[in-house]
C-alpha positions in Angstrom: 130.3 124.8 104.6 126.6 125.1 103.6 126.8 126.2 99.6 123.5 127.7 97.7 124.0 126.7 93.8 120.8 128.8 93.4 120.0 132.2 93.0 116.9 133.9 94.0 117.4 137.3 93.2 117.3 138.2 97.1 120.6 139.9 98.4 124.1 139.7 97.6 126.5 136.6 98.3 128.3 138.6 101.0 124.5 138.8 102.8 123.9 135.3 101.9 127.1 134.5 103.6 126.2 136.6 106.6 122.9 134.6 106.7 124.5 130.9 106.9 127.0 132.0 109.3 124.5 133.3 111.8 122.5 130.2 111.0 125.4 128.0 111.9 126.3 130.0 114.9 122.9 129.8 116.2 122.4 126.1 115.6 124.8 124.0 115.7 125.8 124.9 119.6 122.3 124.3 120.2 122.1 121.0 118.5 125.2 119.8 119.9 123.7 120.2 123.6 121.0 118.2 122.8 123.1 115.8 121.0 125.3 115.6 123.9 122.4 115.5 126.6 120.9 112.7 124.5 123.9 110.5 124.1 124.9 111.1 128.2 121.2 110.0 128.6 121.3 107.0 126.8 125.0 105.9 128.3 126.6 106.5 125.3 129.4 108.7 127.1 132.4 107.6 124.7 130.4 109.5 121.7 129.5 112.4 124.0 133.4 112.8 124.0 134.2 112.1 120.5 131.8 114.8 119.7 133.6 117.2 121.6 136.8 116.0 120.0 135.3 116.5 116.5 134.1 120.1 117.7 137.4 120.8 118.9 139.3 119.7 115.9 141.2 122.3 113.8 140.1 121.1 110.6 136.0 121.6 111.2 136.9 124.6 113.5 133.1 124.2 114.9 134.9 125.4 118.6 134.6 129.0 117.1 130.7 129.1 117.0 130.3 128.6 120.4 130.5 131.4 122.7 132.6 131.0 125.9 130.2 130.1 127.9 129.3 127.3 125.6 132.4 126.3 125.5 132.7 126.0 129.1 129.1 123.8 129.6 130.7 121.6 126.8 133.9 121.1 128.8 131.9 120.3 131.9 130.1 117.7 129.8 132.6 115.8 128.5 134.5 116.0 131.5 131.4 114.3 133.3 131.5 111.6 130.4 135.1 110.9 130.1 134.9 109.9 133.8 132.3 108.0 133.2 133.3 105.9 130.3 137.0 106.3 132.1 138.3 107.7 129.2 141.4 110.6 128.9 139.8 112.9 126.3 143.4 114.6 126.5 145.2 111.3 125.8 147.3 112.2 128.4 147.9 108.5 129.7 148.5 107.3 126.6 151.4 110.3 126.0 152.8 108.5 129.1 153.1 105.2 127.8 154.1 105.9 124.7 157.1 108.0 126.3 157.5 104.9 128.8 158.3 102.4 125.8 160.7 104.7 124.3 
């Protein structure tokens, strides 16, 4: 979180608050498509889908400043990038294996 040690006089903290957040909703999904469209671009499709992963994590949260639709064009792109780097985004394969050698 983005933390403002100065103090202008302008609003209260709970506006100032209200301010970063709709800064961080607004920008960050819109950053991360060009991020992603850059990094498919340049074939750098294993990042595209560590990205997502790192979006998707429960400690960052970042998943809950995308709107649903967003969310959906963000699946569809790293689903078109984990096929191409022939990558399981999921891990699902390597769930199997590890169950296999138990």
């Amino acid at each position: 979180a983005v933390v403002s040690t100065q103090s202008t006089g302008e609003g209260t903290e709970p506006e100032r608050a209200e301010q970063l957040n709709a800064l961080r909703t607004q920008c960050i999904p819109s950053t991360t498509f060009l991020l992603v469209n850059v990094l498919s671009d340049s074939g750098q499709d294993r990042a595209v889908v560590e990205l997502c992963d790192y979006i998707a994590s429960e400690q960052h949260q970042l998943y809950k400043l995308f709107s649903e639709q967003e969310l959906r064009q963000l699946l569809d792109k790293v689903y078109e990038s984990s096929i191409r780097c022939e990558c399981d985004p999921l891990q699902f394969n390597e769930n199997q294996e590890e169950e296999n050698v138990v």
